[in-house]
C-alpha positions as CSV (number, residue, x, y, z in Angstrom):
1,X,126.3,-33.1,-107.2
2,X,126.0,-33.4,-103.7
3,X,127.9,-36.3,-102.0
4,X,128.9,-38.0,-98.8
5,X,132.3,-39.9,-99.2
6,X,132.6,-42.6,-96.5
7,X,136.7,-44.2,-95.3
8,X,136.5,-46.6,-92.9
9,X,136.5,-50.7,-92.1
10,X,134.0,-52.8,-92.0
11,X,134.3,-56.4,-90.5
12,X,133.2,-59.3,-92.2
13,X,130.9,-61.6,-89.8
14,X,130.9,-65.5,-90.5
15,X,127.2,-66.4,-91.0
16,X,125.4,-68.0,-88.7
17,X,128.0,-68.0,-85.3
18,X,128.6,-64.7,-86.0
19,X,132.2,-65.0,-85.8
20,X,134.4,-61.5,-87.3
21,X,136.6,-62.9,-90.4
22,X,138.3,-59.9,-91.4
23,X,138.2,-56.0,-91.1
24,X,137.6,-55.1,-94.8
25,X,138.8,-51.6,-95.7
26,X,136.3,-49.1,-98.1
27,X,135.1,-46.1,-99.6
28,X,131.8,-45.4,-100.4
29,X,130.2,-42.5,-101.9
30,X,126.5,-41.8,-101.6
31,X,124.4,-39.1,-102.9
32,X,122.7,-36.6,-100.6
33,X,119.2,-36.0,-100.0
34,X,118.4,-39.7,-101.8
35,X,116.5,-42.4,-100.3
36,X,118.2,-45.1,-99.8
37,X,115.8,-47.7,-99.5
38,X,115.4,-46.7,-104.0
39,X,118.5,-45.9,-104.3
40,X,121.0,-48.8,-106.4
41,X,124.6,-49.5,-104.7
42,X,127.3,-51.1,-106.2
43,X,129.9,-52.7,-104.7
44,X,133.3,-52.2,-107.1
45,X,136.3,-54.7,-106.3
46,X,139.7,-55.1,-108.6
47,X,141.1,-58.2,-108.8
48,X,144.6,-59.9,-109.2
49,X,144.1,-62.0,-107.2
50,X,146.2,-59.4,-104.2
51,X,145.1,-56.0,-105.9
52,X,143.7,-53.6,-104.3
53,X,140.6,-51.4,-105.7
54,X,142.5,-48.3,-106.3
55,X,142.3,-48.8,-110.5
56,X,138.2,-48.5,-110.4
57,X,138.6,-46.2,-107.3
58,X,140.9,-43.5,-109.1
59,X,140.4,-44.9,-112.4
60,X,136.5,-45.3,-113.7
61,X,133.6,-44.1,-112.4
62,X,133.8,-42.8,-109.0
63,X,133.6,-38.9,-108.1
64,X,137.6,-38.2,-108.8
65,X,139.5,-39.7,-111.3
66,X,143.3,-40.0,-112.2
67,X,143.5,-38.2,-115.6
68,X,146.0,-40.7,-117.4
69,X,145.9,-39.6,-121.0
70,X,145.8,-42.9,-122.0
71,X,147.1,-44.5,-124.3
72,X,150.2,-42.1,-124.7
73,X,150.5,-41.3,-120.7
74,X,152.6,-38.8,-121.7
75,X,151.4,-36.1,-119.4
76,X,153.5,-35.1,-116.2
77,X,153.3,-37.6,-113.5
78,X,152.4,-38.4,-110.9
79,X,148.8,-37.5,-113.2
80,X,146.9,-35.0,-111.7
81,X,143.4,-36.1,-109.8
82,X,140.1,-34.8,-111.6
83,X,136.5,-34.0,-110.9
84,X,135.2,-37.1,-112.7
85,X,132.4,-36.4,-115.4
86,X,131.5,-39.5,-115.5
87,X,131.4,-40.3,-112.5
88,X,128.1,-43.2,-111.9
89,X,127.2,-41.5,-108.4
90,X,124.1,-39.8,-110.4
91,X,122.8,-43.4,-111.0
92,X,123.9,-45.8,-108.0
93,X,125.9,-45.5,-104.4
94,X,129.4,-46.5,-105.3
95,X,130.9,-48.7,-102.2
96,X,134.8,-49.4,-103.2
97,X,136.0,-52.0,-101.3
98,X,139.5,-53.7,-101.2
99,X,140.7,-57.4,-100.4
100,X,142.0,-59.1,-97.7
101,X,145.7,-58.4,-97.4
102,X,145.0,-55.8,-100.1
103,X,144.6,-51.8,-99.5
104,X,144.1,-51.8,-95.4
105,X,142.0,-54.8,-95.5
106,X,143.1,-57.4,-92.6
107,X,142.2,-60.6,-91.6
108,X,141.2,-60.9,-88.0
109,X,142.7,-63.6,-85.8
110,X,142.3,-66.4,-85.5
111,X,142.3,-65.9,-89.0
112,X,145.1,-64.9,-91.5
113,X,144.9,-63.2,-94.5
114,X,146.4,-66.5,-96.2
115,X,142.7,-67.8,-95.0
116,X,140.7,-66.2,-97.8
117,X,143.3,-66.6,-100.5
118,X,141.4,-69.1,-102.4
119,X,139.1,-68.9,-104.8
120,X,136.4,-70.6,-102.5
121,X,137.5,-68.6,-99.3
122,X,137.7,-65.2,-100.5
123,X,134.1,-65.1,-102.4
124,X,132.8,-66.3,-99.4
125,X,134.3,-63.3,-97.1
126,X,133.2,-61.3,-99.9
127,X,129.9,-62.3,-99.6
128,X,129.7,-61.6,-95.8
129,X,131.3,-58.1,-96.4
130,X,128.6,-57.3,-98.6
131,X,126.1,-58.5,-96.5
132,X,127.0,-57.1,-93.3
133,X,127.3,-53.7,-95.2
134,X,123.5,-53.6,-96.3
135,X,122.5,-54.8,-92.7
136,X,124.4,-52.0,-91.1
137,X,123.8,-49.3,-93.3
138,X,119.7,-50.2,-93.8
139,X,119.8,-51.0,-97.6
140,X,118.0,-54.2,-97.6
141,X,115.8,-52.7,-100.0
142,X,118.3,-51.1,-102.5
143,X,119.0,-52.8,-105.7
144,X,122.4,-54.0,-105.4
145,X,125.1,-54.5,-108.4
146,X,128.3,-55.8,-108.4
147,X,131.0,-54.9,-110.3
148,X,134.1,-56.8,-110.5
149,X,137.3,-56.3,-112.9
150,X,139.9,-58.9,-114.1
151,X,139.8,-61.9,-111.3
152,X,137.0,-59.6,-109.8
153,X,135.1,-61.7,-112.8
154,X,135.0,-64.9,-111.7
155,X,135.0,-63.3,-108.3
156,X,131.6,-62.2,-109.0
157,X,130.2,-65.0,-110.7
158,X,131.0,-67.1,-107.7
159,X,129.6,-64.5,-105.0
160,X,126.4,-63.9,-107.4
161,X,125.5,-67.7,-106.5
162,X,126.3,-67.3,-103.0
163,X,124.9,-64.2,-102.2
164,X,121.5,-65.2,-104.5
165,X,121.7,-68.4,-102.3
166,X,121.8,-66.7,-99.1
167,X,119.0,-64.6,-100.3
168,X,120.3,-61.2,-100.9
169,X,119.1,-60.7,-104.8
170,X,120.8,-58.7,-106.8
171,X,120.0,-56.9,-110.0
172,X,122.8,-56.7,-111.5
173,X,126.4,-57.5,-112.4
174,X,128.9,-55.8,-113.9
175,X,132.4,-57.6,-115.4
176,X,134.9,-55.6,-116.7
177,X,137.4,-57.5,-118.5
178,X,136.8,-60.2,-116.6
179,X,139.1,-63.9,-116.5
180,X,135.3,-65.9,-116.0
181,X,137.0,-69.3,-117.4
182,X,140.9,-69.5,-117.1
183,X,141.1,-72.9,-119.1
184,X,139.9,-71.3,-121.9
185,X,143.1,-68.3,-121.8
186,X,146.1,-70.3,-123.2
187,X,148.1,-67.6,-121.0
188,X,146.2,-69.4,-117.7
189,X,146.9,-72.7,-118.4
190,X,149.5,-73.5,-121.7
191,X,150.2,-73.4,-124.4
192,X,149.0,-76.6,-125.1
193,X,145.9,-74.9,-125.2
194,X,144.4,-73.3,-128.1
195,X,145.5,-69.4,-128.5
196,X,142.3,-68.5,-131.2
197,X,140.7,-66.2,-128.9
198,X,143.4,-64.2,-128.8
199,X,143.9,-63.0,-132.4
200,X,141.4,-60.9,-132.8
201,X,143.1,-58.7,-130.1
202,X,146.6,-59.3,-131.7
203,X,144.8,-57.9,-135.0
204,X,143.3,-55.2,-133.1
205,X,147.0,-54.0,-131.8
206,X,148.6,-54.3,-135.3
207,X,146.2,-52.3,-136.7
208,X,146.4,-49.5,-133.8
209,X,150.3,-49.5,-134.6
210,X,149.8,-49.6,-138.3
211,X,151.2,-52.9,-139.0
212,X,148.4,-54.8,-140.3
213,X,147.7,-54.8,-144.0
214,X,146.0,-52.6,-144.5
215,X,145.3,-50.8,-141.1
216,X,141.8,-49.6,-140.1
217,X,141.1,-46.7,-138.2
218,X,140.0,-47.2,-135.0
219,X,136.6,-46.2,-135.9
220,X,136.3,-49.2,-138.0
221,X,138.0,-51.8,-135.5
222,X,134.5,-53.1,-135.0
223,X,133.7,-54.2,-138.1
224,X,137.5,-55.0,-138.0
225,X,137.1,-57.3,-135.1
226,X,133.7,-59.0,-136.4
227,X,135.9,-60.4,-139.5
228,X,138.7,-61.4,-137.3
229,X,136.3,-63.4,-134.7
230,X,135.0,-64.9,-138.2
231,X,138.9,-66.0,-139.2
232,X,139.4,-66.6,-135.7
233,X,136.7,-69.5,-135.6
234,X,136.8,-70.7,-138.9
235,X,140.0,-70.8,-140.2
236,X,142.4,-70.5,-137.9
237,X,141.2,-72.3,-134.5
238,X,141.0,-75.8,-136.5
239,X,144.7,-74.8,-137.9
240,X,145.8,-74.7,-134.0
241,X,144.4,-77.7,-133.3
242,X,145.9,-79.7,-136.3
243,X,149.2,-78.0,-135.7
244,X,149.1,-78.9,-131.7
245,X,148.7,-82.7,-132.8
246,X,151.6,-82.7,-135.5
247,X,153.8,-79.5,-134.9
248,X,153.5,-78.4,-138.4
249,X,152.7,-75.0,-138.9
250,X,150.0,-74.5,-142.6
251,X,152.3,-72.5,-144.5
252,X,149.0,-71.0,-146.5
253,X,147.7,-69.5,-143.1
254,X,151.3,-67.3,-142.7
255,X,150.9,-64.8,-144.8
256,X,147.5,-63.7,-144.2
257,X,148.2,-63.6,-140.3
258,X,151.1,-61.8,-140.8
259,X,148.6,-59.0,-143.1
260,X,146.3,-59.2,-140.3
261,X,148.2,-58.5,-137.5
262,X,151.9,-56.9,-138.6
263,X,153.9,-60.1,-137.3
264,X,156.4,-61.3,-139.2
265,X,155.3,-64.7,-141.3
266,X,158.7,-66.4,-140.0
267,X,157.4,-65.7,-136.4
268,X,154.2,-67.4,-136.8
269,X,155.9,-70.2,-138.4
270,X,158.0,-70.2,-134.9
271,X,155.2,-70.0,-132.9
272,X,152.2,-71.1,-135.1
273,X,150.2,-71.1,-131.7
274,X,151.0,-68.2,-130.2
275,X,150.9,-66.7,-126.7
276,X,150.6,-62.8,-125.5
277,X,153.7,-62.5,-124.2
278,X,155.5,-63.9,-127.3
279,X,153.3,-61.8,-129.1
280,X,154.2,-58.6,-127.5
281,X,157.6,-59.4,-127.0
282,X,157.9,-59.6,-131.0
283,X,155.5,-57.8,-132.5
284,X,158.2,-55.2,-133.7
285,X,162.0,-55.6,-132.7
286,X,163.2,-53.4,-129.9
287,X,159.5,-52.8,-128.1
288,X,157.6,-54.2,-126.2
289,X,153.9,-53.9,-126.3
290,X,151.3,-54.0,-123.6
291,X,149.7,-56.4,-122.1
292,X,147.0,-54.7,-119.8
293,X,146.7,-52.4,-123.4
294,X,148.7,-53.1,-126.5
295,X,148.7,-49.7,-127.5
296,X,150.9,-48.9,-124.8
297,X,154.6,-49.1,-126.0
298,X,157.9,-49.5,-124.0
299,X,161.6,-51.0,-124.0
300,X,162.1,-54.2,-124.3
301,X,163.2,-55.7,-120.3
302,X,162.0,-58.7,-118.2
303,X,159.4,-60.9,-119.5
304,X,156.9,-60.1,-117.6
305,X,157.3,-56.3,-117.6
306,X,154.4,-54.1,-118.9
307,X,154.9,-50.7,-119.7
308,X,150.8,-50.2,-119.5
309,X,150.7,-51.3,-115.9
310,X,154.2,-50.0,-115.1
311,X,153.8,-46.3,-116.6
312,X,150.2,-45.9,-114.3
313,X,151.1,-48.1,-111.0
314,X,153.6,-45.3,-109.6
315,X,150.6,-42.4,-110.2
316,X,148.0,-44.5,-108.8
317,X,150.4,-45.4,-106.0
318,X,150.7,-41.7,-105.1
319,X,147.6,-40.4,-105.6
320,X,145.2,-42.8,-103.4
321,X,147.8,-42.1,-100.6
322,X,147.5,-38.2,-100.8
323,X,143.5,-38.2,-102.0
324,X,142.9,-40.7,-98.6
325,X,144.5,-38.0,-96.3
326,X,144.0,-34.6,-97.9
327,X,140.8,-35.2,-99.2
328,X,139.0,-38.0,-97.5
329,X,140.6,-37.3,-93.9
330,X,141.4,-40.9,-93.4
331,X,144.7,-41.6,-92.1
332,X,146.5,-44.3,-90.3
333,X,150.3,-45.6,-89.7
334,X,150.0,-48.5,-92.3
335,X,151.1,-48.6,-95.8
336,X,148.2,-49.1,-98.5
337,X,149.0,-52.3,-100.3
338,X,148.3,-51.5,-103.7
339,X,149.5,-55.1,-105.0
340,X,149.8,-57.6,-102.5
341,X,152.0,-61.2,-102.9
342,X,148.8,-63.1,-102.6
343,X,149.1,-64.7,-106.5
344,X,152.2,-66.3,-105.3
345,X,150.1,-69.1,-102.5
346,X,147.0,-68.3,-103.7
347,X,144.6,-71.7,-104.1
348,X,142.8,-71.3,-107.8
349,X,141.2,-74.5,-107.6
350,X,137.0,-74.4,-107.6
351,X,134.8,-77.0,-108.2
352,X,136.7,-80.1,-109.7
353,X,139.3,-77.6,-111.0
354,X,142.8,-76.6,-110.6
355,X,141.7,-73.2,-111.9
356,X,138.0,-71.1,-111.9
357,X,135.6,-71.8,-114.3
358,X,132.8,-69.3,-112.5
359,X,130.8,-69.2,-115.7
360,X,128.4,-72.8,-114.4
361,X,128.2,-70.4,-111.0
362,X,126.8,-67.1,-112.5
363,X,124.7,-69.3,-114.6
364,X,123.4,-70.8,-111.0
365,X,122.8,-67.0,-110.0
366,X,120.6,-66.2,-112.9
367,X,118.9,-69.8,-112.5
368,X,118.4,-68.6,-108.7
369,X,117.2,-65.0,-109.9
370,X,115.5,-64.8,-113.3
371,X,115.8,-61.1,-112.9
372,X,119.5,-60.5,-112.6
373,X,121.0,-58.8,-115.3
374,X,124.6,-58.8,-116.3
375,X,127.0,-56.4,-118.7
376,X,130.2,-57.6,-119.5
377,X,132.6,-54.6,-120.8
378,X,136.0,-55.6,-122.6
379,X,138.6,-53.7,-124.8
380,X,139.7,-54.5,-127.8
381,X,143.5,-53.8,-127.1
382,X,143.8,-56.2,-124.1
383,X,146.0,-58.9,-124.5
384,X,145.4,-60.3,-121.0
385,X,141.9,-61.0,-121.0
386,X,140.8,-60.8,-124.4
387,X,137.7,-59.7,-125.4
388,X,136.4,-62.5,-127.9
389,X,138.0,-65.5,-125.1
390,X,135.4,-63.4,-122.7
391,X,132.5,-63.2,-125.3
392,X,132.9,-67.2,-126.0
393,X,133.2,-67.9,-122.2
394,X,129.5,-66.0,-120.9
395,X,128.2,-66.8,-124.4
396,X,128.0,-70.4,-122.8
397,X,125.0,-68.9,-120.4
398,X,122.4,-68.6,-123.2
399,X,121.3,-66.0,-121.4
400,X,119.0,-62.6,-122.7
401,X,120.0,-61.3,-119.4
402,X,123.6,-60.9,-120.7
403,X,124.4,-58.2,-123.0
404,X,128.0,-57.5,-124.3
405,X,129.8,-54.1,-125.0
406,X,133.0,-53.6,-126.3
407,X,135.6,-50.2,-126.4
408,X,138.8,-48.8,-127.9
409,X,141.7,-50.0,-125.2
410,X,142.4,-52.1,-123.1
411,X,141.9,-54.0,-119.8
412,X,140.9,-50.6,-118.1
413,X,139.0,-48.9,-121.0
414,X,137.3,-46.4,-119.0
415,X,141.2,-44.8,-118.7
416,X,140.8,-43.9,-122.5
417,X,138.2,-40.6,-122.5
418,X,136.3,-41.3,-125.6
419,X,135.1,-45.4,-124.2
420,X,134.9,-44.2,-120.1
421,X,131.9,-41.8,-121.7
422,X,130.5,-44.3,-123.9
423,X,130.7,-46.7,-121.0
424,X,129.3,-44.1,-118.8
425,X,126.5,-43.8,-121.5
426,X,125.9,-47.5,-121.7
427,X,126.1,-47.8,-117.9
428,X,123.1,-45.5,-116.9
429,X,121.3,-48.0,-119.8
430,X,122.3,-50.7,-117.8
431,X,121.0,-49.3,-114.6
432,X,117.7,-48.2,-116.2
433,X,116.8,-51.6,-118.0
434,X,118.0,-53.9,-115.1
435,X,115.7,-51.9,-112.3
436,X,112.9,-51.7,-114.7
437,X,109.7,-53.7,-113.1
């Protein structure tokens, strides 16, 4: 496959003045000899909010890939940088863009990169990234996808409406693992909120680590997963919600979550509603479980330590700096800032919220365009954005235009071989259906 890999910036253009915002910082690959006015393009951003877009850069489905051998990662690191087999270049231009404040994405005085760290501010820079892009590169005509991961969710709910308003349609979206609604993620918010969307997952990891009673292979974690959502819903939502009124854990309900999910019945009598990181934390004494991916094991050390996202970050770290100058040609005397401090000021208030809710704004996109079509991909093993708190959330749309698909792993499934070809697989579907007259 014949490619042409673009490094370079791009500035964002306030609409209407035009006034430059910010020099946004990308990659884009795009296939040779294609037209482009046929031709899809997807724009691919991480989230965070302040990370960069190396994890779907080096990670899922762009030419090269980090080989990570997840979920043991037990290969020689830094991991070694692969041809990419399933790589989605055969079915759309892939345009990888990072951030403000992220990658070498800058904000342009008068502006500061503190400008677009809001929920509000940085969709709308978004939005005039991805506009400016088409204009300059001549793909009015292209159909254009977005796909956004973790905060890139409700990142591309919220620039679905805006760009559908400005009147750039899309045809599709794309949300891996996404965070659509944080009040609905007791790990958001608190645990005053209800913690059922999470046990499916926590059944999901005890079952991977052979501490569920019994244990199902991982072939059968669907079916696995469809009676958990069941149990989830039925029994053991209302049981939160009487205990987070009178503080008294059922004492029938311990024993069949501890057979579900391999912790201890005195645990969930300690913490009846319980949280990821008490759940990882405690799981089994002396580890420490993931959160990005709960198959992922590591010693027990600060609370908020990961030993998924820490056994990856320092390959990743290496890798985008050597593939950016050996391979790509692009060099410059700044740092790439893989993971930026944005989190720590950033504004997550939207609409009449302290925190996003995006799922009333990509409903407003699919009101806007009737056409649009979006795939939401979530693993099993994720513990930070769980899969059936996602299905709940964009199962509020009521929408045939969203389809669901879910994979062994965890927030980054297309790191585990097996789901990155399935997901590859139901990708080029994806594609196919959603430009389909």
């Amino acid at each position: 496959m014949q490619y042409t890999a673009t490094a370079g910036h791009l500035t964002a253009l306030f609409p209407g003045v035009p006034a430059p915002e910010a020099s946004f910082f990308y990659v884009a690959y795009t296939l040779d000899g294609a037209a482009p006015s046929t031709r899809p393009i997807t724009f691919f951003y991480n989230g965070g909010p302040g990370s960069a877009t190396v994890w779907l850069h080096l990670g899922s489905f762009g030419p090269r890939r980090i080989a990570t051998g997840a979920p043991q990662h037990s290969g020689p690191t830094p991991f070694p940088l692969v041809d990419n087999a399933e790589t989605l270049l055969d079915v759309s231009d892939l345009v990888f863009v990072d951030a403000v404040g992220t990658g070498f994405s800058e904000a342009i005085a008068p502006s500061t990169n503190s400008t677009f760290w809001s929920v509000d501010g940085d969709a709308a820079v978004f939005r005039d990234f991805v506009m400016r892009y088409v204009d300059v590169n001549n793909r009015g005509a292209s159909p254009k996808y977005l796909y956004g991961e973790s905060y890139g969710g409700p990142r591309s709910g919220i620039l679905a409406s805006l760009l559908e308003s400005a009147g750039m349609h899309l045809a599709g979206v794309v949300l891996q693992s996404p965070a659509m609604d944080y009040t609905s993620n007791c790990d958001t918010i608190s645990l005053a909120t209800n913690c059922f969307g999470f046990l499916p997952s926590y059944s999901a990891a005890g079952a991977w680590h052979g501490l569920a009673t019994p244990s199902p292979a991982p072939a059968q974690i669907p079916d696995y997963m469809a009676q958990m959502r069941a149990y989830a819903v039925t029994t053991y939502a209302p049981a939160v919600a009487t205990f987070l009124s009178n503080a008294t854990p059922p004492e029938a309900l311990l024993g069949p979550l501890q057979g579900y999910t391999g912790m201890q019945a005195s645990l969930w009598r300690q913490r009846f509603n319980m949280g990821p990181t008490f759940f990882r934390s405690n799981l089994r004494a002396g580890t420490l479980f993931g959160r990005y991916d709960s198959r992922v094991i590591g010693v027990p050390g600060s609370a908020d330590n990961d030993p998924s996202s820490s056994l990856i970050s320092p390959s990743f770290d290496t890798r985008i700096g050597e593939y950016l100058v050996n391979e790509l040609k692009y060099t410059t005397p700044s740092s790439y800032v893989t993971l930026g401090d944005a989190i720590q000021t950033w504004d997550f208030h939207h609409g009449n919220l302290p925190v996003p809710d995006a799922i009333p704004d990509l409903g407003a996109a699919l009101a806007m365009n009737p056409r649009l079509k979006v795939r939401v991909m979530s693993g099993y093993h994720d513990i930070a954005t769980p899969f059936f708190t996602t299905e709940r959330d964009v199962g509020r749309l009521a929408s045939p235009n969203v389809t669901i698909r879910n994979y062994i792993g965890g927030h980054m499934t297309y790191l585990t071989d097996d789901s990155r070809v399935q997901q590859k697989a139901d990708l080029a579907e994806f594609y196919r259906t959603a430009t389909q007259p």
